[in-house]
N, C-alpha and C positions, 0 to 999 in steps of 0.2 A: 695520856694527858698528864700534862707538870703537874697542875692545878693551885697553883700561887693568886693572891689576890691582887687584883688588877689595883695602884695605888693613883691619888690624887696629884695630877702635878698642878702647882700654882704659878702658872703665865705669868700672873704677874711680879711675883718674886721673882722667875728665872728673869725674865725681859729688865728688871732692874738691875740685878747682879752684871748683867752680861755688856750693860749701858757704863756700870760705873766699873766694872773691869779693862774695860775697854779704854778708859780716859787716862787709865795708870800706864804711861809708859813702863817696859819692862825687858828690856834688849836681855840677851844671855849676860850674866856678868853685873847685872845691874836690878835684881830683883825684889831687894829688902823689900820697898814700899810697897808691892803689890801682894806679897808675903803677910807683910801685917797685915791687909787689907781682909786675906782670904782667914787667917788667924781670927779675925772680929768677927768673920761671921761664924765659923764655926764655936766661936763663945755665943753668941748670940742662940745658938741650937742648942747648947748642950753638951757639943761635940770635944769631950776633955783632948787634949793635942800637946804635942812638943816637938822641936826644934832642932832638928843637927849641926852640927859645928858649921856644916855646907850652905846649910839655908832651907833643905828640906824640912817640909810638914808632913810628920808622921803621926797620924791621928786615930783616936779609936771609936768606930762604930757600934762596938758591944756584941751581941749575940754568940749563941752557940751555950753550952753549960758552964758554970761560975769556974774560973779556974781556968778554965781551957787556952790553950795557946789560940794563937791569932791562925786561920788556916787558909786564909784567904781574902785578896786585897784590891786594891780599886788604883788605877795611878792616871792622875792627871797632871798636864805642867802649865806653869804661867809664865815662862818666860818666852820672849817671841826673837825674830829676826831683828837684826839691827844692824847700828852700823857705828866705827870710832872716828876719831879724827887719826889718817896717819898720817901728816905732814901738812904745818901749815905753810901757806904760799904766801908768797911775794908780794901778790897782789890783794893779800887781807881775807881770802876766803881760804877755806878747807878741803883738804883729800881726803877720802874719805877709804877705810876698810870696812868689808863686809865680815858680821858677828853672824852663823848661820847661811845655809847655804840660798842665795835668792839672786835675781838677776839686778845689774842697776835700771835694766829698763822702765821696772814698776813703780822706781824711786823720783824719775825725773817729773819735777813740778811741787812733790812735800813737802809739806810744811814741817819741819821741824825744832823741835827744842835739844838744846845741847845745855852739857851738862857740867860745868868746871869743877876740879873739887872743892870749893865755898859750897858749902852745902845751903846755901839759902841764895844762891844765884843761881837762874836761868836765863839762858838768851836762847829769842826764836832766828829762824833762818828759814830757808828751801833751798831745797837741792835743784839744782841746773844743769844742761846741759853745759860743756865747753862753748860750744857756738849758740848762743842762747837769744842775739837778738838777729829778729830777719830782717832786720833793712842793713846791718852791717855783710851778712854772711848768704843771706839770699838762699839760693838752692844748695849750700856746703849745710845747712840748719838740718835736709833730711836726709844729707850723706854721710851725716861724721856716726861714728863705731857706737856699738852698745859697751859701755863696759866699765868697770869704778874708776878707770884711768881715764873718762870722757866725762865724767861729772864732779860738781865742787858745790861746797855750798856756800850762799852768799849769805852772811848772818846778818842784820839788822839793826847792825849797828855803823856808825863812821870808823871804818877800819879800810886802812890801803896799805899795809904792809906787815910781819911779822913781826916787827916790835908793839904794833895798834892789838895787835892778836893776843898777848903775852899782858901785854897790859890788861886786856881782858880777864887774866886768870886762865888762859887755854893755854893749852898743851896739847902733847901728841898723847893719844888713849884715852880721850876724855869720851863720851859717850855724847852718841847723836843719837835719838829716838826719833822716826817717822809718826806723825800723830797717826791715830787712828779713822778719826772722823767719823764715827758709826751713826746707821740711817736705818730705823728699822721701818718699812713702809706701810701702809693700809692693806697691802694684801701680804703681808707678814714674810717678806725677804729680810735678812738682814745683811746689809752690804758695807763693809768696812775690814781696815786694815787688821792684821792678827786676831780673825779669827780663832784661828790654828796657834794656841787650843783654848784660849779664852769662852770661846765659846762650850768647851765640852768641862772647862773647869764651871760655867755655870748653869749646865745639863746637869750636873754629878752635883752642884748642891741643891738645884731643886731636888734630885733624888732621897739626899736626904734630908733632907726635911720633910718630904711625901713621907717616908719612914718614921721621922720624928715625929711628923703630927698626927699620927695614924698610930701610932704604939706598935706598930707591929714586929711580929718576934723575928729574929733573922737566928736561922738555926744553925751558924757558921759564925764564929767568930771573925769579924771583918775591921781589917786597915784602911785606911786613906791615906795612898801618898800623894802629895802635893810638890811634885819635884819643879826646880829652878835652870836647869841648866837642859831641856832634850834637845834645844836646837842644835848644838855640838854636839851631842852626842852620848852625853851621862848618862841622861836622865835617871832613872831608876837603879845605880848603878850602886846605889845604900839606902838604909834606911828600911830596907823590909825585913821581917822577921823570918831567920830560916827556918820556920816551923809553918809557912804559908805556903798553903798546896797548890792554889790556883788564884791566878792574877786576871783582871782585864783592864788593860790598857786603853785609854779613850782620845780620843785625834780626828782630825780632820779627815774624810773619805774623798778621796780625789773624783769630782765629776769635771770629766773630758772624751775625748772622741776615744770609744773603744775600752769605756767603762763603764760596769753597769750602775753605778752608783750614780745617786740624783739630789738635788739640792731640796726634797721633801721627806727622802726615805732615810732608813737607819740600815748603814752599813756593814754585816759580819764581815770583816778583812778575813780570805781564806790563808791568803802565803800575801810578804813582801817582798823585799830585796833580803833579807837576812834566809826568807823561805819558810816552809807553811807552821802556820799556827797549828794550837792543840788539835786533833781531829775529832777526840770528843766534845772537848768543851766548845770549840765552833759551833758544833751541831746542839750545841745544848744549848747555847742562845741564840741559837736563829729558830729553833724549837718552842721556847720561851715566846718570841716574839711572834710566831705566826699565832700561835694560841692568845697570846694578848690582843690580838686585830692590830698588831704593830705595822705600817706599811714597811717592809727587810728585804733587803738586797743581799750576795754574795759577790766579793770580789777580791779581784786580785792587785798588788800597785806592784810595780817594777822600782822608779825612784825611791824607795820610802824608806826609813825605818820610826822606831816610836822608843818609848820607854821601856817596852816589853824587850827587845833588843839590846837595853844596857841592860837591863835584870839577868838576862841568859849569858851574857857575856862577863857579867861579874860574878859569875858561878851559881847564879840562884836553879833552886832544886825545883821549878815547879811545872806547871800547866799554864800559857799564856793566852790569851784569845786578843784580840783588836777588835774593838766598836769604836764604829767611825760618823760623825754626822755630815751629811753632804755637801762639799764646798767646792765652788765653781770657781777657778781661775787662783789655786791654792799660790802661796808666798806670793800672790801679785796683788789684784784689788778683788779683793774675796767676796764671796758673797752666800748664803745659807739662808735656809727660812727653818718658822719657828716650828713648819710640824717635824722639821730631824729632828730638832732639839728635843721635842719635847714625846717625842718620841724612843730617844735616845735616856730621856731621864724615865720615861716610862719601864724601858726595857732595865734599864738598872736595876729599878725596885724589882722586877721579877727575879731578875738572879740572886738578888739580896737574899730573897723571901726562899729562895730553892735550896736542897740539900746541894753536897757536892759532889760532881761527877760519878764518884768514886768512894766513897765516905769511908769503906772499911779498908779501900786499900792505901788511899790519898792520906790519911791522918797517921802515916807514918812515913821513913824517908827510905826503908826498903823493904823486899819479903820473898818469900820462896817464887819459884817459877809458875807452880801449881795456884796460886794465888791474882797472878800479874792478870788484871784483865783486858781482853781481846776484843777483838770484830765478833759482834755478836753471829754473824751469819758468814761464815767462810764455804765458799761451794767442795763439794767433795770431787776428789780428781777425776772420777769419772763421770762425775757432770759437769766438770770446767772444759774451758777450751781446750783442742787437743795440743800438744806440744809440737816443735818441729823437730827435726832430728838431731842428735849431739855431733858435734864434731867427735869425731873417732869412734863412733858408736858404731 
């Protein structure tokens, strides 16, 4: 047994946070305001933090002995799928580019707000199909293509040409943001746009705050990255300490056909598209979490990667794991309920509270072979499977 104290999450803090996260548009490339946003709250905790040139929030949780380098970190991101203006048209609407990888099929009908650079102007719109009305177009309305070269958005204002457009203050690269529209229900779904990862950015601050208000010690000196950029592909690609041994990464868990992941439970991600996570640290929070009465799944995504992906790819030294909360119908019209969430900020504070993995070998960055530790339990050759013959043997 771990034997970590089970912490307090406060529902209603999370359920707040995840309402007004959600209202902050925050396409890749556009995430100052939601940055400040998450910046206030961790003032509001305690949580001393700063800022990189990028836009990261690099924050400190404390714990471990005074002095001690940071050895282990948390990353979550706030910035979502979007989309730009790439060419205005003729006819006074917009073409639109996709910011992150998502279909236009989930886009057709959004309300959206666009973004000129006057920074104290916005103007709303929806996005359209090409063929958009059915008495003109009749049955071509459910023939015509999926794809950002079949939708445009009509903005809201009296505009029928590129000079109407211009006069506006638009340009090509200006930012379109999909509203969110979040709905959280009576039997506690929450169904709204960018989830992923709004919602695990405020799973991870109930976390701590359960910690904050609870006192308790975390015997690991622990970061919070708050990265802006994983839709494309950054994320975590700065900003962590190379002195940080084990990371967990937090994201959406894909529930679809031929997953075992669920829009109740907390997801250990085994392997994704980059390929498998730590094998100990996996097992050390799914470990964590059956001991807590946490409802935890094991799986695996093919589509995916996370933050942990730009950490490994920017040479970071460490141990990565993915915890995921369960989202049905991911970059489309998403949907989650509150017990992943809070479930997912449950399971946090367990690992917060945990030694790590590794303690005497992790808190450094290498060491003798006699040292490296293994598979606790390797079968011995003559009680493992028998072998088949070698070629040329």
């Amino acid at each position: 047994m771990l034997s970590v104290t089970p912490l307090t999450i406060d529902l209603t803090y999370l359920r707040q946070v995840l309402l007004e996260l959600l209202e902050i548009p925050s396409p890749t490339g556009r995430t100052d305001h939601v940055q400040q946003y998450v910046g206030e709250r961790l003032d509001q905790l305690g949580v001393p933090f700063m800022v990189t040139r990028r836009g990261a929030i690099v924050a400190e949780l404390g714990g471990g002995d005074e002095g001690a380098p940071p050895s282990r970190a948390v990353a979550v991101h706030t910035d979502t799928i979007g989309v730009m203006i790439r060419r205005l048209k003729s006819n006074g609407r917009l073409e639109l580019k996709e910011v992150g990888t998502h279909s236009a099929r989930f886009s057709e009908g959004a309300t959206v707000w666009i973004f000129p650079d006057a920074l104290d102007t916005v103007y709303t719109g929806q996005i359209l199909p090409l063929k958009a009305s059915g008495h003109r177009w009749n049955d071509e309305v459910d023939s015509q293509g999926v794809g950002w070269e079949q939708v445009e958005v009509r903005i809201d204002e009296q505009v029928s040409s590129i000079e109407d457009l211009r006069a506006l203050g638009l340009d090509v690269g200006d930012f379109v943001a999909q509203l969110a529209n979040p709905i959280i229900t009576s039997s506690g779904f929450v169904r709204s746009r960018h989830l992923d990862d709004k919602a695990g950015v405020a799973a991870t601050l109930a976390a701590v705050k359960a910690v904050k208000d609870a006192d308790a010690k975390l015997p690991v000196r622990t970061q919070l990255l708050v990265t802006c950029a994983e839709e494309i592909g950054h994320g975590a690609s700065h900003g962590l300490d190379p002195e940080v041994a084990e990371m967990v990464s937090i994201d959406a868990a894909i529930v679809a056909p031929g997953q075992q992941s669920t829009e109740t439970a907390v997801t250990v991600t085994m392997a994704d598209s980059m390929g498998p996570f730590d094998y100990h640290l996996t097992r050390r929070l799914h470990s964590l979490a059956v001991e807590a009465g946490i409802d935890v799944v094991r799986d695996t995504f093919a589509h995916y990667r996370s933050d942990a992906a730009a950490a490994l790819e920017a040479g970071a030294h460490l141990r990565v794991a993915l915890l995921g909360f369960g989202v049905d119908a991911s970059h489309g019209h998403e949907r989650t309920h509150l017990t992943s969430l809070t479930g997912l900020a449950g399971l946090l504070t367990s690992w917060l509270q945990s030694d790590l993995v590794f303690p005497a070998w992790d808190t450094k960055p290498a060491g003798p072979l006699s040292e490296f530790p293994s598979l606790a339990v390797q079968p011995a050759q003559e009680e493992g499977p028998q072998r088949g013959p070698i070629l040329g043997e």
